[in-house]
KERO-93254 format. One record per residue (C-alpha): residue number from 1; z, x, y. Coordinates in Angstrom, 2 decimals, padded with zeros to 5 digits, always signed. Each point is the difference from the previous one (the first is absolute). Layout:
N
<r><seq>NUM</seq><up>Z</up><east>X</east><north>Y</north></r>
...
// end
This chain:
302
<r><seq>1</seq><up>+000.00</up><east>+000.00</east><north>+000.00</north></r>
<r><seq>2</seq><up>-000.88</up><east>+001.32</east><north>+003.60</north></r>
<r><seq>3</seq><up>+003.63</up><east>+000.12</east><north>+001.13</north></r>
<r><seq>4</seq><up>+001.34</up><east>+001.98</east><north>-003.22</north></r>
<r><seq>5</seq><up>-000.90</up><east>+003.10</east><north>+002.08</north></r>
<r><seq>6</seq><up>+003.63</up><east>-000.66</east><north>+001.34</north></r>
<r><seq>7</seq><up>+002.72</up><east>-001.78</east><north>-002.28</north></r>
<r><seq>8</seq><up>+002.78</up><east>-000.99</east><north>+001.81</north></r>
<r><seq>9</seq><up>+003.25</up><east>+000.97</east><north>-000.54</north></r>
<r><seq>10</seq><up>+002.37</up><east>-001.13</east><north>-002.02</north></r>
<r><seq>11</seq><up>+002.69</up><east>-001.45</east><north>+002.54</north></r>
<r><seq>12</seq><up>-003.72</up><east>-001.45</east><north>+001.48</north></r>
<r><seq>13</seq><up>-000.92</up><east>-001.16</east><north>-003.44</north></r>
<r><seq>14</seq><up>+003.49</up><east>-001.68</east><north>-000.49</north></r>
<r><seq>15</seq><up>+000.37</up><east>-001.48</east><north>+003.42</north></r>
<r><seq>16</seq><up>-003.07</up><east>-001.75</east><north>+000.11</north></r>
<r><seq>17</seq><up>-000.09</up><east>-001.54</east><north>-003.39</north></r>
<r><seq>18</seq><up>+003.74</up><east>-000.68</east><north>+000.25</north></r>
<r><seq>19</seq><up>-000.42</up><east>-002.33</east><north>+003.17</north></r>
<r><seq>20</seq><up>-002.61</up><east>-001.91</east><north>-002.50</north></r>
<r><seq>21</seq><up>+002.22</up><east>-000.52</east><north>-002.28</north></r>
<r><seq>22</seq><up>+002.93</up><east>-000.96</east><north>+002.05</north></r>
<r><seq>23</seq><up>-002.30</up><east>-002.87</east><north>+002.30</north></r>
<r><seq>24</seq><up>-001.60</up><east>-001.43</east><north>-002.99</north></r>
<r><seq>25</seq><up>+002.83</up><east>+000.46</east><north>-002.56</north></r>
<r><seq>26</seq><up>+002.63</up><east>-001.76</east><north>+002.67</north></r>
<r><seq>27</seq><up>-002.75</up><east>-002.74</east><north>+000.65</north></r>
<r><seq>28</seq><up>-000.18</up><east>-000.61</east><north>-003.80</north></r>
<r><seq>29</seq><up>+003.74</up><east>+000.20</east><north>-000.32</north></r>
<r><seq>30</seq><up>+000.37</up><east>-002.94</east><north>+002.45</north></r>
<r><seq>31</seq><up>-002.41</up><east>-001.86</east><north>-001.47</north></r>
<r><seq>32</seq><up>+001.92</up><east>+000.19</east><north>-003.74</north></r>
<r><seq>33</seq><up>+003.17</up><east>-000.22</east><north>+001.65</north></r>
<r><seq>34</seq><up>-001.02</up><east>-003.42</east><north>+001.77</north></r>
<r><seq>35</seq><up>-001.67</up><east>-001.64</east><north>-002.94</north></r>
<r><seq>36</seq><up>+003.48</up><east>+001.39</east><north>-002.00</north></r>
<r><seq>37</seq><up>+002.82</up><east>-001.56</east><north>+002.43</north></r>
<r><seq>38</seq><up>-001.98</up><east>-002.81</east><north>-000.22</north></r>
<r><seq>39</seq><up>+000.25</up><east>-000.56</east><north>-003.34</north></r>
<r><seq>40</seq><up>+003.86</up><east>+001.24</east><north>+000.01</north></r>
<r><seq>41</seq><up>+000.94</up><east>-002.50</east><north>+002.92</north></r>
<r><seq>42</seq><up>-001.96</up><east>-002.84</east><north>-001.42</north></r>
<r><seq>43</seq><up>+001.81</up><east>+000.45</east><north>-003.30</north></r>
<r><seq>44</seq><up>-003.44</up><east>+000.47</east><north>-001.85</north></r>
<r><seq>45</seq><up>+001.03</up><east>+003.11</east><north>-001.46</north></r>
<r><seq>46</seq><up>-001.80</up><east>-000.73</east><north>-003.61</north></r>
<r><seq>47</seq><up>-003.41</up><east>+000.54</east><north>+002.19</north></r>
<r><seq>48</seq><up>+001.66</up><east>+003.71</east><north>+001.42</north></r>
<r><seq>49</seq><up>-001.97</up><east>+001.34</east><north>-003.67</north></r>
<r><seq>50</seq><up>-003.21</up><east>-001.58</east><north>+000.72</north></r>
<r><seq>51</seq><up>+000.29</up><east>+001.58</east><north>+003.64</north></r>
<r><seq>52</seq><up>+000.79</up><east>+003.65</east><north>-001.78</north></r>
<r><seq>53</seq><up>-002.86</up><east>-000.47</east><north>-002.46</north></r>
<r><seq>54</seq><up>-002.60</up><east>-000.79</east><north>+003.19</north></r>
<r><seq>55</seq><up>+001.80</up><east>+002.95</east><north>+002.11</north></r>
<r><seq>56</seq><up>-000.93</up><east>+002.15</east><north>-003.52</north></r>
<r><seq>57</seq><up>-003.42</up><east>-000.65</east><north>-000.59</north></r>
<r><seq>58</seq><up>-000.70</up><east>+000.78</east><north>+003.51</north></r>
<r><seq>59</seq><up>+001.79</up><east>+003.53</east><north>+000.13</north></r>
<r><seq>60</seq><up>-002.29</up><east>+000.46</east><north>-003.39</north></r>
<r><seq>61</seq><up>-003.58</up><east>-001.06</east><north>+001.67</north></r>
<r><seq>62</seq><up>+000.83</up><east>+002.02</east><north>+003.29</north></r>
<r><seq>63</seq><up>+001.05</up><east>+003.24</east><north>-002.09</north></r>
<r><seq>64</seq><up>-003.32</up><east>-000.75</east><north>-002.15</north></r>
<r><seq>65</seq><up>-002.27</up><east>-000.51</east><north>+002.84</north></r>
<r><seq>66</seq><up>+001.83</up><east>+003.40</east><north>+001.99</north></r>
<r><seq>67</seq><up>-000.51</up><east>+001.95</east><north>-003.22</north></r>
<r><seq>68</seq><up>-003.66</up><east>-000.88</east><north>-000.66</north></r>
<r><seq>69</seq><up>-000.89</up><east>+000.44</east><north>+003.52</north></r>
<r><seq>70</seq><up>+001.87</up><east>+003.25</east><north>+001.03</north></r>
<r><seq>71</seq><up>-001.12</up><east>+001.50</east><north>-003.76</north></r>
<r><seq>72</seq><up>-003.39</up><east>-001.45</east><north>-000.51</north></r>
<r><seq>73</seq><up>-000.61</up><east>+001.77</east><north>+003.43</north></r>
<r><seq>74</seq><up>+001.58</up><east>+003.34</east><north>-001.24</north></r>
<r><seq>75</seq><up>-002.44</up><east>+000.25</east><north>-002.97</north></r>
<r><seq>76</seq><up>-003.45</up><east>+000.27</east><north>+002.14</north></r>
<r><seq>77</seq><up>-001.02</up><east>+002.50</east><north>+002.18</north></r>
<r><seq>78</seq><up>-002.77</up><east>+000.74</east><north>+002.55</north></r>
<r><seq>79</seq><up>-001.90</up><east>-002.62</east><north>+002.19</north></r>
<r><seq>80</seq><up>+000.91</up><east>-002.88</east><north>-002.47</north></r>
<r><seq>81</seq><up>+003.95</up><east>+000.65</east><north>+000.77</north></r>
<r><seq>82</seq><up>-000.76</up><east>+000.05</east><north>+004.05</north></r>
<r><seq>83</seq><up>-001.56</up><east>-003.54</east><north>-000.40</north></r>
<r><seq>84</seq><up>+002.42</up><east>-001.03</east><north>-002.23</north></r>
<r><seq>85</seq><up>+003.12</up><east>+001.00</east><north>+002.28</north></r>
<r><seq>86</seq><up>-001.95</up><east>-001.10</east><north>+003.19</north></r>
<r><seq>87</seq><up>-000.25</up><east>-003.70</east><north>-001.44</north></r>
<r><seq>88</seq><up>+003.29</up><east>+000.28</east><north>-001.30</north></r>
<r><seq>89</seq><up>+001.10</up><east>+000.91</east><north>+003.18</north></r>
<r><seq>90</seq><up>-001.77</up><east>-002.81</east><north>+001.96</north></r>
<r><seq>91</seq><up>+001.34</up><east>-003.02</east><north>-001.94</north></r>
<r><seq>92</seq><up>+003.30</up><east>+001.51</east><north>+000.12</north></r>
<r><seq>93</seq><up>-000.25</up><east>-000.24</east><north>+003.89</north></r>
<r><seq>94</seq><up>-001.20</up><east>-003.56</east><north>-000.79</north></r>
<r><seq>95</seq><up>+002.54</up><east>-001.18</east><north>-001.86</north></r>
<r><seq>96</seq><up>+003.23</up><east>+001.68</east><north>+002.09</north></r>
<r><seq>97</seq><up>-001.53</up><east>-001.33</east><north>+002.74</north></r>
<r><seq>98</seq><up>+000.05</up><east>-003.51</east><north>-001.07</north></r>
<r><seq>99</seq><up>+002.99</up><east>+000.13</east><north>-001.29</north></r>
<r><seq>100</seq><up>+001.49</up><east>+001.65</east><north>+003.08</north></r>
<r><seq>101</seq><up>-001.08</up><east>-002.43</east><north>+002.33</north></r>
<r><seq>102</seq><up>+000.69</up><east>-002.90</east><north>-002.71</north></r>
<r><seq>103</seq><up>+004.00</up><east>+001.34</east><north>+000.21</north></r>
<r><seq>104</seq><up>-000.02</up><east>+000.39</east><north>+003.81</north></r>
<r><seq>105</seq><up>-000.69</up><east>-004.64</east><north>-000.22</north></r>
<r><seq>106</seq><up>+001.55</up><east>-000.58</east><north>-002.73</north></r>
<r><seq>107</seq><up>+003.36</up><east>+001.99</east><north>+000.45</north></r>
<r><seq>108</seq><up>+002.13</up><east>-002.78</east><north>+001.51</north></r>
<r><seq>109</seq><up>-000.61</up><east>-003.12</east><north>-002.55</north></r>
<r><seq>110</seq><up>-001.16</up><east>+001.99</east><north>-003.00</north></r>
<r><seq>111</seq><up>+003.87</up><east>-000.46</east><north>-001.08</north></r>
<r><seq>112</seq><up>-000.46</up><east>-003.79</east><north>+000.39</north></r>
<r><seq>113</seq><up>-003.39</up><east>+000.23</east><north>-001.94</north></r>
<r><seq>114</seq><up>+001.30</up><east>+001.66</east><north>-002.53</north></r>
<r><seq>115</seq><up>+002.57</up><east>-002.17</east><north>-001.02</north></r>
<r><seq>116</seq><up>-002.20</up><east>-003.36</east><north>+000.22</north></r>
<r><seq>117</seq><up>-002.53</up><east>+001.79</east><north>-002.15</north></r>
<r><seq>118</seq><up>+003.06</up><east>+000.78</east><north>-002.84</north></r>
<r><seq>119</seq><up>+001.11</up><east>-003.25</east><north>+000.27</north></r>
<r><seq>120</seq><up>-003.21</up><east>-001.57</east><north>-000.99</north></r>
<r><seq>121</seq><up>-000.66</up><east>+003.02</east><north>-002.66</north></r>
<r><seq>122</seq><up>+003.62</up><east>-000.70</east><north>-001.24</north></r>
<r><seq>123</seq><up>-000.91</up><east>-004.11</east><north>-000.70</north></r>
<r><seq>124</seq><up>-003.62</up><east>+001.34</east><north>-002.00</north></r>
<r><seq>125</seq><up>+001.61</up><east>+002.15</east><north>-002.17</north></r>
<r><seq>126</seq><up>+000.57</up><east>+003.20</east><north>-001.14</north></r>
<r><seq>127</seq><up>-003.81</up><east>+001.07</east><north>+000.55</north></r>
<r><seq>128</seq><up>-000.09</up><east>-000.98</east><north>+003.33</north></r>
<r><seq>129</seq><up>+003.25</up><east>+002.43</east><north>+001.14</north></r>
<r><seq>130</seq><up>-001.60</up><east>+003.06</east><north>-001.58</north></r>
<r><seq>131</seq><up>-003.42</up><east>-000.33</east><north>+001.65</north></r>
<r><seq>132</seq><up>+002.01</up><east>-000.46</east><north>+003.38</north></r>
<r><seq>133</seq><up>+002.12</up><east>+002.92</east><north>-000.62</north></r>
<r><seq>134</seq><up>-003.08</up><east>+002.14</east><north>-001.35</north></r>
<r><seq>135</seq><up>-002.26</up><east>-000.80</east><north>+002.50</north></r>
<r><seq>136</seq><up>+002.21</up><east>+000.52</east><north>+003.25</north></r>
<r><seq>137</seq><up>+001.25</up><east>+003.10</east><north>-001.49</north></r>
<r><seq>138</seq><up>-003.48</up><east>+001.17</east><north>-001.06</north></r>
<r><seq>139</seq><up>-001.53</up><east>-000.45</east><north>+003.10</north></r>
<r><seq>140</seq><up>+002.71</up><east>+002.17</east><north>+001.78</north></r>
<r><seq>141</seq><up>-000.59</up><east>+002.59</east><north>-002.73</north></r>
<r><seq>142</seq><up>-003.59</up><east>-000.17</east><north>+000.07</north></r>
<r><seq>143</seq><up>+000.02</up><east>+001.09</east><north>+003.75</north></r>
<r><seq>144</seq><up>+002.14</up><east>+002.54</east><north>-000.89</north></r>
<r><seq>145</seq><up>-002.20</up><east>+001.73</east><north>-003.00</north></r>
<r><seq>146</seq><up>-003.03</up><east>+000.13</east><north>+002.42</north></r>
<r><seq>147</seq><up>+001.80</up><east>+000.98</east><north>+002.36</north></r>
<r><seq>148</seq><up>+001.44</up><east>+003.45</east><north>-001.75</north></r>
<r><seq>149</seq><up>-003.47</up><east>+000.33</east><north>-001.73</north></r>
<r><seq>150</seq><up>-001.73</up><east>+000.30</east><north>+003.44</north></r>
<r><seq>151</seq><up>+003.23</up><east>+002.06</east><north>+001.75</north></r>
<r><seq>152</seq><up>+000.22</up><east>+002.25</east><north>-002.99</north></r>
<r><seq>153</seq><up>-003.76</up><east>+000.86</east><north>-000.16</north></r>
<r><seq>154</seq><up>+000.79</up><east>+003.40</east><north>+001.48</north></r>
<r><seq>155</seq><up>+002.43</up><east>+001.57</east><north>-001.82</north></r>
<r><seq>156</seq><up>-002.10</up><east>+001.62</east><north>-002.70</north></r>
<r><seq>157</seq><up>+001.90</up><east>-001.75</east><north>-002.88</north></r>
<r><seq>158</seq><up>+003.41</up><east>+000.90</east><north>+001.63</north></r>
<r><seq>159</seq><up>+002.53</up><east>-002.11</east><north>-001.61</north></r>
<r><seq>160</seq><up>+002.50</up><east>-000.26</east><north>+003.03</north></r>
<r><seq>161</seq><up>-001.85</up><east>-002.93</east><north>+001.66</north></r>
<r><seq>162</seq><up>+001.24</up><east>-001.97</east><north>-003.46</north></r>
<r><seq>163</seq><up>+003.37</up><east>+001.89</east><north>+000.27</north></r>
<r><seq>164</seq><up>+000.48</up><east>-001.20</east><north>+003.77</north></r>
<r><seq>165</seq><up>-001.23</up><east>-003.70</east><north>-001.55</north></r>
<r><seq>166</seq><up>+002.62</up><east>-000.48</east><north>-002.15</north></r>
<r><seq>167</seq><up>+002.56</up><east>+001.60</east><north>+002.00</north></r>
<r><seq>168</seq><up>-001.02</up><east>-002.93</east><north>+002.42</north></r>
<r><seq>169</seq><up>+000.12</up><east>-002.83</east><north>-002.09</north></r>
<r><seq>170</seq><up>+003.43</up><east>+001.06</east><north>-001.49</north></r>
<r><seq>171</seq><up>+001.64</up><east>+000.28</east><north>+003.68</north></r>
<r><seq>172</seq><up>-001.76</up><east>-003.92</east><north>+000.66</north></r>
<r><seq>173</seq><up>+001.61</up><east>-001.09</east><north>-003.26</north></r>
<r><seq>174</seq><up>+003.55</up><east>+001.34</east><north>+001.30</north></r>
<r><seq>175</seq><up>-000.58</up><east>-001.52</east><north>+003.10</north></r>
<r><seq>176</seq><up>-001.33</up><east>-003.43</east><north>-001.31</north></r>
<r><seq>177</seq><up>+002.99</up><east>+000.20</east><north>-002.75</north></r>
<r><seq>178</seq><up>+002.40</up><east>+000.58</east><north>+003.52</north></r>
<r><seq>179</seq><up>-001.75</up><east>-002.46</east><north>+001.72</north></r>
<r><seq>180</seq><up>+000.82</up><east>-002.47</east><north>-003.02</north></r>
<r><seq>181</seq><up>+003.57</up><east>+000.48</east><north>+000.09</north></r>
<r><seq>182</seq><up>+000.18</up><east>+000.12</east><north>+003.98</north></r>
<r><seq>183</seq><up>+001.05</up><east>+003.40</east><north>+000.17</north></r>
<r><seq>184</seq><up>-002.38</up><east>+001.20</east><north>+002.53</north></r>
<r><seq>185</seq><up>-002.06</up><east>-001.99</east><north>+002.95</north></r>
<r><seq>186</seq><up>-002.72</up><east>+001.38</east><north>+001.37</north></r>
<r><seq>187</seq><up>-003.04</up><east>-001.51</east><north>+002.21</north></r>
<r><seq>188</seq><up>-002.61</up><east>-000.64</east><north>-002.07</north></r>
<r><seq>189</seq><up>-002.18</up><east>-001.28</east><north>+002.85</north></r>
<r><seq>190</seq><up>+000.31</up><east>+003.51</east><north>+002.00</north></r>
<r><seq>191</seq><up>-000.30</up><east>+001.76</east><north>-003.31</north></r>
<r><seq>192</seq><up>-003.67</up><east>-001.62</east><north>-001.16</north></r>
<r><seq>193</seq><up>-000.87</up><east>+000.33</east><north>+003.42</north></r>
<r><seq>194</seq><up>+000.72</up><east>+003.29</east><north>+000.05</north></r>
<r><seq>195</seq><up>-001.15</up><east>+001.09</east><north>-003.44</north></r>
<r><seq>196</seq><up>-002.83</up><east>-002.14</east><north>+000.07</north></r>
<r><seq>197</seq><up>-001.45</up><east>+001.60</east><north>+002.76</north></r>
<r><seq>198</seq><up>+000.30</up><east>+003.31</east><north>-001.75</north></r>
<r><seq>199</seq><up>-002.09</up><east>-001.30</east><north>-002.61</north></r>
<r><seq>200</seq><up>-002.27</up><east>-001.03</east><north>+002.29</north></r>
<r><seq>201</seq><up>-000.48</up><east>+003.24</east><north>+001.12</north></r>
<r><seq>202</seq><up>-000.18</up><east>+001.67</east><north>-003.31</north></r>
<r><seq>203</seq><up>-002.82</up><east>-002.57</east><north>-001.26</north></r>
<r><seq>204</seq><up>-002.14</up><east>+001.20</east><north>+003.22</north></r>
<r><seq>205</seq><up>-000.43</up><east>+003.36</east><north>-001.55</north></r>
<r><seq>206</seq><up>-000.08</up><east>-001.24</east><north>-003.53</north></r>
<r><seq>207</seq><up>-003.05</up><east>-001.85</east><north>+001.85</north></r>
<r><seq>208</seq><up>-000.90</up><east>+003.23</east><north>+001.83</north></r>
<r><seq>209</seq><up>+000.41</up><east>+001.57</east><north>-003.59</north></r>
<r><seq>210</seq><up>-002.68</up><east>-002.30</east><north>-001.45</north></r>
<r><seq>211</seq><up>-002.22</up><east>-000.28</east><north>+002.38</north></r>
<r><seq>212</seq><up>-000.74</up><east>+004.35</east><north>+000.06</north></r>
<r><seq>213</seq><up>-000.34</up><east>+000.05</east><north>-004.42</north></r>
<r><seq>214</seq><up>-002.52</up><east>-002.76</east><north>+000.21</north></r>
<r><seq>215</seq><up>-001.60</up><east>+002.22</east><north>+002.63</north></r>
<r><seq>216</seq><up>+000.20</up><east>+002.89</east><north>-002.46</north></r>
<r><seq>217</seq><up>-002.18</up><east>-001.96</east><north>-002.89</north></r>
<r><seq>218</seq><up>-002.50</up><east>-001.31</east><north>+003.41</north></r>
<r><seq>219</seq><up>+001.19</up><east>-003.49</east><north>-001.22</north></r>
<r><seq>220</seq><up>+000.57</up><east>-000.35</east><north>+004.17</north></r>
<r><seq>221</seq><up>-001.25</up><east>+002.18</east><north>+002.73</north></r>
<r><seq>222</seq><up>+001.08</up><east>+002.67</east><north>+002.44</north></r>
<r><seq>223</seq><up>+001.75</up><east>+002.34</east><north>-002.16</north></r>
<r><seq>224</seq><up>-001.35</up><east>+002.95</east><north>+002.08</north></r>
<r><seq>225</seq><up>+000.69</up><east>-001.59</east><north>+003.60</north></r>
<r><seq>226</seq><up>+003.21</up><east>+001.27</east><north>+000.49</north></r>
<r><seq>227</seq><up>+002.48</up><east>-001.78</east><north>+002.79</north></r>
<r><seq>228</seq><up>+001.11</up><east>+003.09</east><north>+000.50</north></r>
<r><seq>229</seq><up>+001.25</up><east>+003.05</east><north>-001.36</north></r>
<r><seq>230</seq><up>+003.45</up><east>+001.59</east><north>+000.64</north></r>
<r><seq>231</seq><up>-000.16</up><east>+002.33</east><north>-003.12</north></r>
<r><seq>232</seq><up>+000.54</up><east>+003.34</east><north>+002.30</north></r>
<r><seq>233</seq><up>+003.03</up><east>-001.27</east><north>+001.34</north></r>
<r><seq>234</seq><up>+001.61</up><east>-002.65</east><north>-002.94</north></r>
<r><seq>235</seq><up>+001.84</up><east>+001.93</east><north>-002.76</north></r>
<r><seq>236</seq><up>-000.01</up><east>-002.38</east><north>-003.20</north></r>
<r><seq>237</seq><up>+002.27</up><east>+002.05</east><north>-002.05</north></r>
<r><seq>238</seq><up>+002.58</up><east>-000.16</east><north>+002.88</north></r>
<r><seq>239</seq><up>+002.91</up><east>-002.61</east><north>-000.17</north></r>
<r><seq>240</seq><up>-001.61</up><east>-001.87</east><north>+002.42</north></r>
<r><seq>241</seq><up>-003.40</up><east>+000.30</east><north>-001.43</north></r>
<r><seq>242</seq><up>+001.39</up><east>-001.35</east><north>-003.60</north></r>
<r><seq>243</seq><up>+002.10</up><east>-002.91</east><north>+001.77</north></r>
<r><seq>244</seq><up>-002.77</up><east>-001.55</east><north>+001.94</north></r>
<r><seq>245</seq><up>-002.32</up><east>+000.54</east><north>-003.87</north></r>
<r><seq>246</seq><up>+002.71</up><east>-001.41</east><north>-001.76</north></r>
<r><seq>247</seq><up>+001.13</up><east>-002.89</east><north>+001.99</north></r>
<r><seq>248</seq><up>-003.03</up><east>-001.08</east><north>+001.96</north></r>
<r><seq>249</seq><up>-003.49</up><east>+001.85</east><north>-001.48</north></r>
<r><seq>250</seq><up>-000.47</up><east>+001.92</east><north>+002.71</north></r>
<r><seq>251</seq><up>-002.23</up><east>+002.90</east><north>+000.30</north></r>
<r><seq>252</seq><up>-001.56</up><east>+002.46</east><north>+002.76</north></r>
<r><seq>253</seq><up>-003.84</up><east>-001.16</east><north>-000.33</north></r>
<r><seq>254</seq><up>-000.55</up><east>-003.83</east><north>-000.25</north></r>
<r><seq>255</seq><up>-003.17</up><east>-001.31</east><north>+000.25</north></r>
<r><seq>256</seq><up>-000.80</up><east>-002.53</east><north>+002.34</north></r>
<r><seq>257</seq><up>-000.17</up><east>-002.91</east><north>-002.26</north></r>
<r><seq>258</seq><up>+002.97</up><east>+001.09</east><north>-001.74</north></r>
<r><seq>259</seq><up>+001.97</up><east>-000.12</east><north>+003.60</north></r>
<r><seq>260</seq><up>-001.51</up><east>-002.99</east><north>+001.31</north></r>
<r><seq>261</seq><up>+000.91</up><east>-001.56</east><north>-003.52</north></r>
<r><seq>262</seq><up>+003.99</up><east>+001.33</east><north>+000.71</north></r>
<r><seq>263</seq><up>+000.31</up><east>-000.83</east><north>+003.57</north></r>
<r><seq>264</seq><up>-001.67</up><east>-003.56</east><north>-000.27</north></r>
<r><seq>265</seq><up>+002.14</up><east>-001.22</east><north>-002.89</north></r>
<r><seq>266</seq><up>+003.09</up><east>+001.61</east><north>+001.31</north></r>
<r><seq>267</seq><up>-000.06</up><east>-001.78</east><north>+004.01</north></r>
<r><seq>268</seq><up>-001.47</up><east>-003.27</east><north>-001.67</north></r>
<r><seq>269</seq><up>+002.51</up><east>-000.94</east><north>-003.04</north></r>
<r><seq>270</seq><up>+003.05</up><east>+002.14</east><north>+001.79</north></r>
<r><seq>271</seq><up>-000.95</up><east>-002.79</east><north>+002.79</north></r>
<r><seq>272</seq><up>+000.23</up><east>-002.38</east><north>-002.35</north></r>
<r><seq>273</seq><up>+002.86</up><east>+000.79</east><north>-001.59</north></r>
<r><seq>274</seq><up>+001.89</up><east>+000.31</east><north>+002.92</north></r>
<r><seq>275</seq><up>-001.30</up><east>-002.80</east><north>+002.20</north></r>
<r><seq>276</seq><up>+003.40</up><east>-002.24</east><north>+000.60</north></r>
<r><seq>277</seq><up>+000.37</up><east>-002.67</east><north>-002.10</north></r>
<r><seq>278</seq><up>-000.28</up><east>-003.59</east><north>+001.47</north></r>
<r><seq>279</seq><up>+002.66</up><east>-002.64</east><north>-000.60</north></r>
<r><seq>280</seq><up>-001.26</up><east>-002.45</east><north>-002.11</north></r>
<r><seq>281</seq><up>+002.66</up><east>-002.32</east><north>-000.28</north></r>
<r><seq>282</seq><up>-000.06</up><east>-003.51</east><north>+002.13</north></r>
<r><seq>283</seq><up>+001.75</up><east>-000.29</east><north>+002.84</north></r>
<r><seq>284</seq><up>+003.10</up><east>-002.56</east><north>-000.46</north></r>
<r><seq>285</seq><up>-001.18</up><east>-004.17</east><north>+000.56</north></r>
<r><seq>286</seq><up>+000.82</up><east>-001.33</east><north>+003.22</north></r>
<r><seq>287</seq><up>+003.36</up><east>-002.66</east><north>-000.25</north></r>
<r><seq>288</seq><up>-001.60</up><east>-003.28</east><north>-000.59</north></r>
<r><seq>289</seq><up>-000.09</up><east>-001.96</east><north>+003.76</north></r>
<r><seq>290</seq><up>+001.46</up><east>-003.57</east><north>+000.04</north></r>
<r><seq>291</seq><up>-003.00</up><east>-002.71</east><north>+000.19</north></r>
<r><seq>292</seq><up>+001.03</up><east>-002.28</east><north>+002.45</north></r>
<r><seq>293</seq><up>+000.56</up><east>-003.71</east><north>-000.80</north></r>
<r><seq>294</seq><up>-003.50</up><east>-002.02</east><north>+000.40</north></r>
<r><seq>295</seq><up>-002.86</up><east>-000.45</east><north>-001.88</north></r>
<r><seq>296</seq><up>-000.49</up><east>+001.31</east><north>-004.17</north></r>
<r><seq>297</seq><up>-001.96</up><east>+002.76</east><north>+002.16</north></r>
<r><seq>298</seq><up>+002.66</up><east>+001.41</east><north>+002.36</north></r>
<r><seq>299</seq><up>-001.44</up><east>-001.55</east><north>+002.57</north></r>
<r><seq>300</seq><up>+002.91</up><east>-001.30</east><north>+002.91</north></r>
<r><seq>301</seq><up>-000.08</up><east>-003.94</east><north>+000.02</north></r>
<r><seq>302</seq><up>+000.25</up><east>-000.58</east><north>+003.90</north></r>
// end
């Protein structure tokens, strides 16, 4: 891969893939931990196997699909593994960014939703709870599979990005289990926000990533119209040559489409992300006014 000319450090390495795995691991963890109080408070704890058995099968399917993409990848070389890793970069972009701006709306009743959709799975049957546990856990770990396969592209088979992972995930469990239990409180609105706008960053130069390997294999064009090139005075083995590679793709000598690609998705979803939010509830009814004794229509009787 064109950025393997630099791997990033391992603090880099771990950092990067950590935050992953915290975000989407926490998101997950509040999604299992809704469905489960649910179940406890509604005492329809009898369903609390079905909802393990969904959460299950979808840990299975989202290690399946990591391991076939992140290894199917590893086993082909040349101009066939640069298209390969630039598509696999580009629906990765596709799908964090849907699901990015999906959280950002659906944040403050997806608690609400959550619980009407149990409650309906709960009267169907046991089917009906595991497909609602496996498929709002599998979509959160879908994201996050793509995700790591397009972030960890250049590491050259470095196996800290997975390290940092699953370091991630296990500090989200703690904090979902604490969360439970009431131990700790923390903002989840500022956190999202926060984190979410991280990722947002990090899928630009996944993008950015994508769109120079599919230049490589002339599948787009450009790939010697450089934006600009800062090669003479940008060390990539230096600290801060590996961080910016490791975190956010970046390199010395983009081309122009690969920029444009970067700095267009970057100002228009960050915008979107971050636009405020407008209140959607309706404003309280007006008191009821007395009708005044006359006529069936209100109408004063002189």
């Amino acid at each position: 891969m064109y950025l393997a000319l630099s791997t990033p450090t391992v603090t880099t390495q771990l950092f990067g893939s950590g935050l992953i795995g915290l975000r989407e691991g926490l998101e997950t963890g509040i999604v299992v931990m809704i469905l489960a109080a649910f179940l406890v408070k509604s005492d329809r704890r009898d369903n609390l196997r079905w909802l393990w058995l969904g959460v299950a099968a979808a840990l299975v399917m989202v290690v399946a699909i990591f391991a076939g993409i992140h290894y199917g990848t590893s086993t082909i070389s040349g101009m066939f593994a640069e298209a390969v890793a630039g598509v696999a970069s580009l629906v990765a972009v596709c799908v964090v960014t849907g699901m990015v701006l999906w959280m950002r709306g659906a944040a403050a009743h997806i608690s609400s939703d959550l619980r009407r959709g149990l409650a309906d799975a709960v009267e169907m049957g046991g089917f009906a709870v595991v497909s609602l546990s496996f498929l709002a856990v599998g979509r959160e770990g879908v994201e996050t599979a793509l995700l790591m396969v397009g972030y960890a592209e250049n590491t050259s088979g470095s196996s800290w990005p997975l390290l940092g992972l699953l370091l991630g995930i296990l500090v989200a469990v703690v904090v979902t289990i604490a969360l439970y239990f009431g131990a700790v409180r923390i903002d989840l609105g500022k956190f999202f926000t926060f984190t979410g706008a991280l990722l947002v960053v990090v899928a630009a130069g996944i993008l950015g990533y994508g769109v120079r390997a599919l230049q490589t294999v002339g599948w787009l064009p450009g790939n010697g119209t450089l934006a600009f090139d800062a090669s003479a005075h940008y060390d990539q083995s230096s600290w801060y040559g590996t961080t910016l590679a490791g975190l956010f793709n970046l390199r010395p000598d983009p081309t122009v489409l690969q920029m444009c690609a970067w700095a267009v998705y970057l100002v228009v979803v960050l915008a979107l992300f971050l636009r405020p939010r407008r209140n959607t509830r309706k404003p309280a009814a007006a008191p009821a006014q007395p009708v005044p004794a006359g006529s069936p229509d209100g109408t004063p009787v002189s």
